[in-house]
C-alpha positions in Angstrom: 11.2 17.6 22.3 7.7 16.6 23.2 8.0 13.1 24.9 6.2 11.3 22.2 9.1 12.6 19.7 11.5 11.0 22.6 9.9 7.7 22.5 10.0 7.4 19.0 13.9 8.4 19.1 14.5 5.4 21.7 12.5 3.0 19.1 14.7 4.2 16.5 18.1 3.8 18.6 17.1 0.4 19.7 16.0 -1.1 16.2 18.8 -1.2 13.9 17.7 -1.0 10.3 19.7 -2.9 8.7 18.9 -6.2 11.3 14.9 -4.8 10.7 15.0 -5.1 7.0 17.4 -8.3 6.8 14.4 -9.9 8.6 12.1 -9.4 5.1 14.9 -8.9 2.4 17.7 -10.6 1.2 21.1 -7.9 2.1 24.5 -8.1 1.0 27.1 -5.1 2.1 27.7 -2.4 -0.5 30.6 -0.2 0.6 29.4 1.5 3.5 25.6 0.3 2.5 23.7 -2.7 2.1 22.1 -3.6 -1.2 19.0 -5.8 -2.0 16.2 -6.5 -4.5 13.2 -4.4 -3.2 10.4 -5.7 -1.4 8.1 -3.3 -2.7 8.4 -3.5 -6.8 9.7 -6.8 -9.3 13.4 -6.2 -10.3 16.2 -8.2 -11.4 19.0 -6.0 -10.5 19.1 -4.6 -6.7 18.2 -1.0 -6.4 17.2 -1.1 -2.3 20.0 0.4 -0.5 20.3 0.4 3.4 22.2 3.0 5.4 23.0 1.9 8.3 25.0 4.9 9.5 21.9 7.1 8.4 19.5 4.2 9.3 17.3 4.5 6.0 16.7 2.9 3.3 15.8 3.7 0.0 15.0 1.9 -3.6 16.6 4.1 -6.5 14.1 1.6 -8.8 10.6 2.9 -7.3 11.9 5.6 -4.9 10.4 4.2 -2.0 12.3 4.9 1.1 12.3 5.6 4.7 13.3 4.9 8.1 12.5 1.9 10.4 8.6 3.2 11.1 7.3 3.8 7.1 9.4 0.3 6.2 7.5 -1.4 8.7 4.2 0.2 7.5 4.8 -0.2 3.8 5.6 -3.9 4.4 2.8 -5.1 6.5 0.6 -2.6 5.1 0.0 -1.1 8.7 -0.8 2.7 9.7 2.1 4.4 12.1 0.4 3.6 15.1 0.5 -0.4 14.7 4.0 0.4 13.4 5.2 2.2 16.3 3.7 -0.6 18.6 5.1 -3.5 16.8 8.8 -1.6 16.7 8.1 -0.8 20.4 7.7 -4.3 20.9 10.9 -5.5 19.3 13.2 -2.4 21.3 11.3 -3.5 24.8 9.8 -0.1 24.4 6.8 1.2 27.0 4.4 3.0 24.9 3.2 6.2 26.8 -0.8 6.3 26.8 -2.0 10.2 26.1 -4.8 11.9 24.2 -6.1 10.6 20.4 -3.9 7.6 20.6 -5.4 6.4 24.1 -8.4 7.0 23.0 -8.3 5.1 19.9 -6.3 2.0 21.6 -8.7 1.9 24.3 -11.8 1.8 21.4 -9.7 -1.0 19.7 -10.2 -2.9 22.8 -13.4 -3.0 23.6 -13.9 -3.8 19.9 -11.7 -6.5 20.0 -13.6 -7.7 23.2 -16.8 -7.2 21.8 -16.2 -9.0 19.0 -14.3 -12.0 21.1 -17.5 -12.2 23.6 -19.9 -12.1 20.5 -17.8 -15.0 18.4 -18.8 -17.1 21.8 -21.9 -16.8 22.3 -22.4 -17.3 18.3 -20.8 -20.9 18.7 -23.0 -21.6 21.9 -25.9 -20.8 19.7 -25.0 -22.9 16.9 -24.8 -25.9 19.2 -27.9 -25.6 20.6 -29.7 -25.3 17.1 -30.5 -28.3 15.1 -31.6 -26.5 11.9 -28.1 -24.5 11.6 -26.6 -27.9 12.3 -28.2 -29.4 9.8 -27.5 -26.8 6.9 -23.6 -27.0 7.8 -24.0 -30.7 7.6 -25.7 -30.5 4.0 -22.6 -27.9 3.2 -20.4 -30.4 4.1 -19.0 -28.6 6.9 -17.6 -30.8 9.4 -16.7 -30.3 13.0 -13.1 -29.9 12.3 -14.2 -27.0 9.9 -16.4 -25.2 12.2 -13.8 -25.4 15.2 -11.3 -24.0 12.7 -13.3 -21.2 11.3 -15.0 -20.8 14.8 -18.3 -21.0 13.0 -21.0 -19.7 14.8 -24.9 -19.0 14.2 -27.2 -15.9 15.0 -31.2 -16.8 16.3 -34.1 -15.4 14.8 -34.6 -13.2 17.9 -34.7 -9.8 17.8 -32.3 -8.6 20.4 -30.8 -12.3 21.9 -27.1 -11.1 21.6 -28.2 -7.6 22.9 -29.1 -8.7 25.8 -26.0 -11.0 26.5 -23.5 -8.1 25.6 -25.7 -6.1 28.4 -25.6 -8.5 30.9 -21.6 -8.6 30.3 -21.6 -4.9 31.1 -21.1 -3.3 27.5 -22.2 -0.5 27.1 -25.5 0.0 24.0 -23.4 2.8 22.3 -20.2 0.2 22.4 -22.1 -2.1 21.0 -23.7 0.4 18.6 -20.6 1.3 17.3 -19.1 -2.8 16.9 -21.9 -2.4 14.2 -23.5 -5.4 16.3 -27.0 -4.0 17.1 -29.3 -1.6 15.2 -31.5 1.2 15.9 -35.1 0.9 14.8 -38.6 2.7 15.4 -39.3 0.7 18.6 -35.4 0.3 19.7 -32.3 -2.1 19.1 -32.1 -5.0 17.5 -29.6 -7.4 16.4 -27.5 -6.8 13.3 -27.6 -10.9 12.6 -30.4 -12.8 12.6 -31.6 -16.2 11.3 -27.8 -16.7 9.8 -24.8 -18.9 10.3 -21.9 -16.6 11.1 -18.6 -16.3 9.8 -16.1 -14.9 12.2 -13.4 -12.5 10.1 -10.1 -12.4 11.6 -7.2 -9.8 11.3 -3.6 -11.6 10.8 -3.1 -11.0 14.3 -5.3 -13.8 14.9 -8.3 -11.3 16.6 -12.3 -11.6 15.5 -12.8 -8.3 14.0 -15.6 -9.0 11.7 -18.3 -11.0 11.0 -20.0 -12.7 7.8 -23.9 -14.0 7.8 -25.7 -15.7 5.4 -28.9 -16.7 6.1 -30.8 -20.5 5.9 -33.4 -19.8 3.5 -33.7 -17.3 0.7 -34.5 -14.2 2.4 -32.4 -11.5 0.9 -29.6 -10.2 1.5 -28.2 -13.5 1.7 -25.0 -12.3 2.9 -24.7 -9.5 5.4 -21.4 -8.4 6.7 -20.2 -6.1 9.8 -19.7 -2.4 8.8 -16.4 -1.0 8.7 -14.7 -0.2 12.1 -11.5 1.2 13.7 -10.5 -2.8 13.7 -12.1 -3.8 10.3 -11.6 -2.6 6.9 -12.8 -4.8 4.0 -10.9 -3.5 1.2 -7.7 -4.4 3.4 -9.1 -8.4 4.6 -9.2 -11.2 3.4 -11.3 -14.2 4.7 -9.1 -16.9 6.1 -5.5 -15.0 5.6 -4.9 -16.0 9.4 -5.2 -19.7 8.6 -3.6 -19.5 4.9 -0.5 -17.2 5.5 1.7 -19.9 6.5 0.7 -22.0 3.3 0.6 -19.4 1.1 4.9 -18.7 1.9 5.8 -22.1 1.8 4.1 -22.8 -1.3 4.4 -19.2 -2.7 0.9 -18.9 -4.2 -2.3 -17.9 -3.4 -5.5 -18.6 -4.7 -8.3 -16.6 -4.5 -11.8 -17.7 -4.6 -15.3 -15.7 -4.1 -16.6 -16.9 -0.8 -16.8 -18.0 3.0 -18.0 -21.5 2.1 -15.4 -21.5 -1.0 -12.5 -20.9 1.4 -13.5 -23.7 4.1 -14.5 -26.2 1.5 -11.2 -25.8 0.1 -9.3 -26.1 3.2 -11.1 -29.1 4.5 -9.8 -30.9 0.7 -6.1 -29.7 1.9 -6.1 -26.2 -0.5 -4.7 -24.1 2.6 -3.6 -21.5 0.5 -7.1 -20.5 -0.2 -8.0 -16.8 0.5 -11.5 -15.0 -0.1 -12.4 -11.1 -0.6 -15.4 -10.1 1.9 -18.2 -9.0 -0.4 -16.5 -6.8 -2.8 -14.2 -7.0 -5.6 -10.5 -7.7 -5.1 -8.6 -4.3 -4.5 -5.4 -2.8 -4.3 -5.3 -3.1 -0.8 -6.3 -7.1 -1.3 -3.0 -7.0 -3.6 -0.8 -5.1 -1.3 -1.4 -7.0 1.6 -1.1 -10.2 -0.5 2.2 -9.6 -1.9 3.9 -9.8 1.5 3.3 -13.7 0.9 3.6 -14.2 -2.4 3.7 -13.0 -6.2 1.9 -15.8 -7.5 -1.9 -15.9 -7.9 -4.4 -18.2 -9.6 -8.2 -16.7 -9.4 -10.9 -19.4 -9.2 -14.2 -17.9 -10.5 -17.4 -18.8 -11.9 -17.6 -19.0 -15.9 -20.6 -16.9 -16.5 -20.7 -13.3 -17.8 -20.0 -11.5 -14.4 -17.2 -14.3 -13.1 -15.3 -13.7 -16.4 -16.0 -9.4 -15.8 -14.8 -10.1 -12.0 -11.8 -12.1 -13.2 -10.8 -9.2 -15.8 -11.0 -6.9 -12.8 -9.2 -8.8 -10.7 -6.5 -9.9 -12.8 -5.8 -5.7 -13.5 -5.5 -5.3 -10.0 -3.4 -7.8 -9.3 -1.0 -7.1 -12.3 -0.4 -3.5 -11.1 1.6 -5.0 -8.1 3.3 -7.2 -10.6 2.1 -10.3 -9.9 2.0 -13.5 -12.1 -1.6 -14.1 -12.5 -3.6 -17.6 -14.1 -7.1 -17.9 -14.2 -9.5 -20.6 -13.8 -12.7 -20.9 -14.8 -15.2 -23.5 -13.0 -17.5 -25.3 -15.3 -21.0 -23.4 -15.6 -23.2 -23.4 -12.8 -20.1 -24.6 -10.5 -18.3 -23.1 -7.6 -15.3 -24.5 -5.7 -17.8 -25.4 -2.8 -20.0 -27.4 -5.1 -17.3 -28.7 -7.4 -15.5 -30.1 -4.3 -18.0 -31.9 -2.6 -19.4 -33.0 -6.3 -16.3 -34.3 -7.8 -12.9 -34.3 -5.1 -9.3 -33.0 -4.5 -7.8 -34.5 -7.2 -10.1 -33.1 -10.0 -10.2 -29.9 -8.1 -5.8 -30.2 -8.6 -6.2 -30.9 -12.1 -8.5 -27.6 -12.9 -5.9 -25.2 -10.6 -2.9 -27.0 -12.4 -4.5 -26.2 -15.7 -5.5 -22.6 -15.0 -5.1 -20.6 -17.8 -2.4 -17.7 -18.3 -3.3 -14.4 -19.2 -3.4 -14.3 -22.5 -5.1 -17.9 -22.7 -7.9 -16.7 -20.5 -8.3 -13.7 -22.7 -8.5 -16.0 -26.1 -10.9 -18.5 -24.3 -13.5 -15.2 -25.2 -14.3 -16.9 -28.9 -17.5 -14.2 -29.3 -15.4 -11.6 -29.7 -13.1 -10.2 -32.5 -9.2 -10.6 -32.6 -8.5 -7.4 -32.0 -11.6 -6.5 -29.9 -9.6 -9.1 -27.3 -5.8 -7.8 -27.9 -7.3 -4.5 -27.2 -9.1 -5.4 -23.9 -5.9 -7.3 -22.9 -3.3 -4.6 -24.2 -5.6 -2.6 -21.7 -4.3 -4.8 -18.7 -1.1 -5.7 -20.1 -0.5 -1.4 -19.5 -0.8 -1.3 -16.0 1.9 -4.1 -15.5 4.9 -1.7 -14.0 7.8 -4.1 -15.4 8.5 -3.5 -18.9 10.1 -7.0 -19.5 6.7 -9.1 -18.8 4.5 -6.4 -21.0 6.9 -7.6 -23.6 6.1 -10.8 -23.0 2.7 -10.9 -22.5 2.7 -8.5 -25.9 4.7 -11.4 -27.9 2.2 -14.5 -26.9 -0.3 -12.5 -27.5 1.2 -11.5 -31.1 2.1 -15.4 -31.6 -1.7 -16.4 -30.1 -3.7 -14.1 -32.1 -1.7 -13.8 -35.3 -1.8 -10.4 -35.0 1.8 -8.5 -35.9 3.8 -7.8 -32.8 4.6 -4.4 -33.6 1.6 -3.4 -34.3 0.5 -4.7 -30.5 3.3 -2.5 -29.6 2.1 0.7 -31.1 -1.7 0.3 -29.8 -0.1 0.1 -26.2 1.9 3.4 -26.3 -1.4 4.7 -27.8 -3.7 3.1 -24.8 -0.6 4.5 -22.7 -1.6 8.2 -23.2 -4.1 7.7 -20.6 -1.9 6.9 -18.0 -2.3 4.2 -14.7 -1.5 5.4 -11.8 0.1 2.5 -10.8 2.9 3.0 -14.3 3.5 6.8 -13.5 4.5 5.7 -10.3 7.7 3.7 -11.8 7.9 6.5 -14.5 11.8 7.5 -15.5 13.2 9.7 -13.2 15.3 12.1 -14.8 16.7 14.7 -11.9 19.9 14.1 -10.3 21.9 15.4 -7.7 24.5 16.3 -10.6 22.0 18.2 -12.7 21.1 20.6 -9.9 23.7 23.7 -9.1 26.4 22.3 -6.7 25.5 25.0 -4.5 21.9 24.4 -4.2 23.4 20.6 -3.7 25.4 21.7 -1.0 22.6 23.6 0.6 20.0 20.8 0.6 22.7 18.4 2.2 23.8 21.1 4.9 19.4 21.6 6.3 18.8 18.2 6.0 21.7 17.7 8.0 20.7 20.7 10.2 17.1 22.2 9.5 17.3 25.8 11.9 20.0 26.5 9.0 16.9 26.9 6.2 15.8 30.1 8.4 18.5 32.1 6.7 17.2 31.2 3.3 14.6 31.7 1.2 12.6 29.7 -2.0 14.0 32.8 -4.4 17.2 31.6 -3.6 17.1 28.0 -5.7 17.0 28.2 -9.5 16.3 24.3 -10.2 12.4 23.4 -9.5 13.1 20.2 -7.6 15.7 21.6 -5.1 13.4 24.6 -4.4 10.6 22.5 -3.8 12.0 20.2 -1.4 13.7 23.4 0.4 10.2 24.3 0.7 8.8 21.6 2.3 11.9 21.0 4.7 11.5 24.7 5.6 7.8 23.9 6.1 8.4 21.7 8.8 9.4 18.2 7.2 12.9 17.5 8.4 12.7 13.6 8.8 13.7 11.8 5.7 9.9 9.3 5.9 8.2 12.2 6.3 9.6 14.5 3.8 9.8 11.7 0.8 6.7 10.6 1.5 5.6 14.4 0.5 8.1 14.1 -2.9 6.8 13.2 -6.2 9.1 11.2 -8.4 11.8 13.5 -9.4 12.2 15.1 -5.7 12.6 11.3 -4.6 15.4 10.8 -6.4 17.2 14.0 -5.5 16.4 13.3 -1.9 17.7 9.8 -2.2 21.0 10.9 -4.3 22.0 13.6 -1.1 21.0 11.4 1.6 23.1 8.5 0.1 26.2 11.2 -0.5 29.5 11.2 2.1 28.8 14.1 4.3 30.3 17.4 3.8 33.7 17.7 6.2 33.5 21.2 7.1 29.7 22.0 6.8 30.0 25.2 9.0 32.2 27.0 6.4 30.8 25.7 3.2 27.2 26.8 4.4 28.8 30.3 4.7 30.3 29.5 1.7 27.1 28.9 -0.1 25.2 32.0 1.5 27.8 34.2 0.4 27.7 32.7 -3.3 23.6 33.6 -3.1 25.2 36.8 -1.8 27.1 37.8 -4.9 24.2 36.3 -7.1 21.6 38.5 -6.0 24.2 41.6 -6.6 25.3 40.4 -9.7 21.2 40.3 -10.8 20.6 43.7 -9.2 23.7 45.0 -10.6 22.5 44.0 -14.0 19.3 45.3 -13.4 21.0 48.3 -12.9 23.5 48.4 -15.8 20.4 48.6 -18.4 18.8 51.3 -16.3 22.6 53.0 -16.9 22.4 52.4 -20.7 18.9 53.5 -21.3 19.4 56.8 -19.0 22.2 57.2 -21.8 20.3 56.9 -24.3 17.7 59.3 -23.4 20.5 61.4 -22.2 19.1 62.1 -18.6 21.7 63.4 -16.7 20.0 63.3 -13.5 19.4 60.4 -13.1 22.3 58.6 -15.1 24.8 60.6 -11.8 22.4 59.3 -9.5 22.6 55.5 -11.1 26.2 55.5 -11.5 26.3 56.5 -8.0 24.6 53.2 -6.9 26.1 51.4 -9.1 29.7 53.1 -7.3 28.3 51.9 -4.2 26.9 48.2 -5.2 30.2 46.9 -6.8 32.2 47.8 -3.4 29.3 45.6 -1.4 30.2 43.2 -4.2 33.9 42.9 -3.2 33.8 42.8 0.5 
């Protein structure tokens, strides 16, 4: 086993499962399992099952499952490698340092240095330079703010934090690749100029970002750091790092539309205040969100494109089932200017009287009744749980006047075109039961013990799903994270259903068992074959080569009973 495999192996002795997951989900003991609500999808009753004998876990609701490594990454929404770091961590684990994944830890830090060393000398900057002072000052940002957020500024000159990151010994193509210089006709220059910056941090607490927006009007007015190895918008969220705490202990979010939103609102005491960088909210956003909360309210501005960002957010959001109000600023407002205009407490009163879905949809008085129900029935689809569709279905019935059947009929008709998000919690209809118990068997016995799939074949398994995970375990997938994470819905629960079964007593002799069963069914096929090449030989009276066909048949039915 390659010594990579090994480490992994000690992780996976050292971290029990069961303690891992107790850590994020509520576990009471189930026979020889442990049994909670899952993490990763609403339910009422618990589907999540834990083995700890097997140490896996899967949900027989959304047919998510895996070991100790995919948990941890589909819970903080990490890739393997921060998984297998953070678990290495916890066992007291020494992560070897070899090829790709030194290389890419090793770029990770100079990033992360680069970024630390160019947050610095941003702040120095912004203290020796009245005009940035002075704009902060007329934002209302105080020094308690700009400590907090680290608030920095960028000079007008052309290559001022160049040379500083030089003089530090970085080298230009590090710095080229921190996406903190340019390259121009005449040489580098300075991604930010002229602009207060906005350090972005990851919710380890690092600077792996930065936001600028500039003094005057020159356009663009805000500029953000390209995507990195340590930075990747559609997964951040501007002050997470400083709002996570809040966000659990109140157990709501909300989300507004910029830097200055998100600082204004802290410094008035809203700490669970979060901000997307640039873009639109996405399902990364929501992921990553829902490991604090399921409760959102989405503060955005009441012209045409807040109310079209709002619609988009609020079907993002509601396809990791969260509960969603909107609120919409007066015109011309944001909660930057509302705040420093008006105060806390009228700034409570609006997010206390955000609207709820259907409310925010009805609020739309240019449009037609149905023109509305449809737009909304058009969100209310890609809600996974079928018990708040119906709810959301029946105030919108008892809103618009509009019969509640009928609602329901133009949503299994919208429902032809199919979220992604709803096939994923579509009904699963294979089960271990509805497969042949010997392809059962044989799927137990090679996940138990893969070299045993060499003596087999795909010709050998009848039922779809069975032949297609044989495939894939033959192919190479033998761990149980691996190989459902390769499994469409039906293989899931198949998977699930065997890897939750007692094991087999005697597996040696019911393998043999099973192979000789495929033994006598491939005879009895080719001795059927060969009974209608008997019968039509006799019907064209061929002699020859009815003697020679009996013959094999002779011969076939003695292989048959040995």
């Amino acid at each position: 086993m390659p010594s990579y495999d090994r480490i992994r192996e000690e992780i996976k002795s050292r971290v029990d499962i069961v303690d891992l997951i107790s850590g994020y989900v509520s576990l009471k003991k189930s026979g020889q399992n442990w049994k909670g609500l899952c993490p990763f999808h609403s339910e009422k009753t618990p589907s999540f099952i834990v083995s700890p004998s097997k140490q896996i876990y899967h949900c027989f609701g959304c047919g998510i499952g895996g070991d100790v490594f995919s948990f941890i990454m589909q819970q903080e929404n990490t890739s393997f490698n921060e998984a297998i770091s953070l678990l290495a961590k916890k066992a007291g684990v020494t992560l070897p340092r070899f090829q790709d994944n030194a290389i890419s830890s090793k770029q990770r830090e100079i990033l992360l240095s680069l970024y630390r060393d160019s947050m610095m000398f941003y702040r120095d900057a912004l203290k020796g330079n009245p005009k940035a002072e002075d704009y902060l000052k007329s934002r209302g940002i105080d020094n308690f703010s700009k400590d907090s957020f680290f608030i920095g500024y960028a000079s007008m000159e052309w290559d001022r934090l160049l040379t500083h990151l030089k003089g530090k010994g970085y080298p230009v193509e590090a710095i080229k690749k921190a996406g903190l210089i340019i390259q121009g006709p005449k040489g580098y220059y300075d991604t930010f100029r002229g602009r207060i910056i906005f350090p972005i941090f990851d919710l380890q607490g690092e600077v792996a970002a930065f936001g600028g927006r500039v003094l005057d009007n020159f356009e663009p007015k805000y500029l953000n750091s390209p995507e990195t190895l340590i930075f990747n918008k559609s997964r951040t969220l501007y002050g997470l790092n400083l709002a996570r705490d809040s966000i659990k202990k109140m157990d709501s979010v909300i989300f507004v539309e910029g830097y200055l939103d998100v600082i204004s609102c802290h410094r008035f005491g809203f700490t669970n205040v979060v901000a997307p960088l640039g873009t639109a909210l996405t399902e990364g956003h929501a992921k990553l969100m829902k490991r604090f909360t399921d409760n959102a309210t989405l503060v955005f501005d009441s012209d045409e494109a807040g109310i079209r960002a709002a619609k988009r957010a609020l079907s993002v959001l509601f396809e990791c089932n969260f509960d969603v109000r909107v609120l919409l600023l007066p015109r011309g407002e944001d909660p930057d200017s509302f705040l420093r205009k008006k105060g806390a407490e009228a700034f409570k009163a609006l997010v206390d009287g955000a609207k709820s879905f259907v409310d925010f949809f009805l609020a739309d008085r240019k449009k037609d009744g149905l023109v509305v129900a449809r737009e909304a029935l058009d969100i209310i689809l890609k809600i996974p749980d079928r018990m708040l569709q119906g709810h959301y279905i029946k105030a919108l019935s008892e809103k618009l006047k509009i019969n509640e059947l009928f609602l329901r009929e133009e949503l299994k008709r919208q429902s032809r075109v199919v979220s992604r998000q709803s096939t994923a919690y579509k009904d699963i209809s294979t089960k271990a039961g509805q497969i042949p118990k010997h392809e059962e068997y044989i799927l137990q016995l090679i996940l138990k013990s893969p070299e045993r799939a060499r003596l087999l074949s795909e010709e050998d398994f009848d039922d779809p799903v069975s032949k297609n995970i044989f495939k894939k375990i033959k192919g190479g997938l033998t761990e149980y994270s691996a190989l459902i994470s390769q499994c469409d819905g039906n293989e899931k629960a198949l998977l699930a259903e065997l890897f939750f079964k007692e094991g087999i007593e005697d597996q040696d002799k019911t393998f043999e068992d099973c192979l000789h069963h495929l033994k006598s069914k491939r005879l009895a096929c080719v001795l059927q074959d060969l009974q209608d090449k008997i019968k039509e030989a006799e019907s064209r009276k061929d002699g020859e080569t009815l003697k020679v066909l009996l013959l094999e048949k002779q011969k076939l039915l003695k292989e048959v009973m040995l």
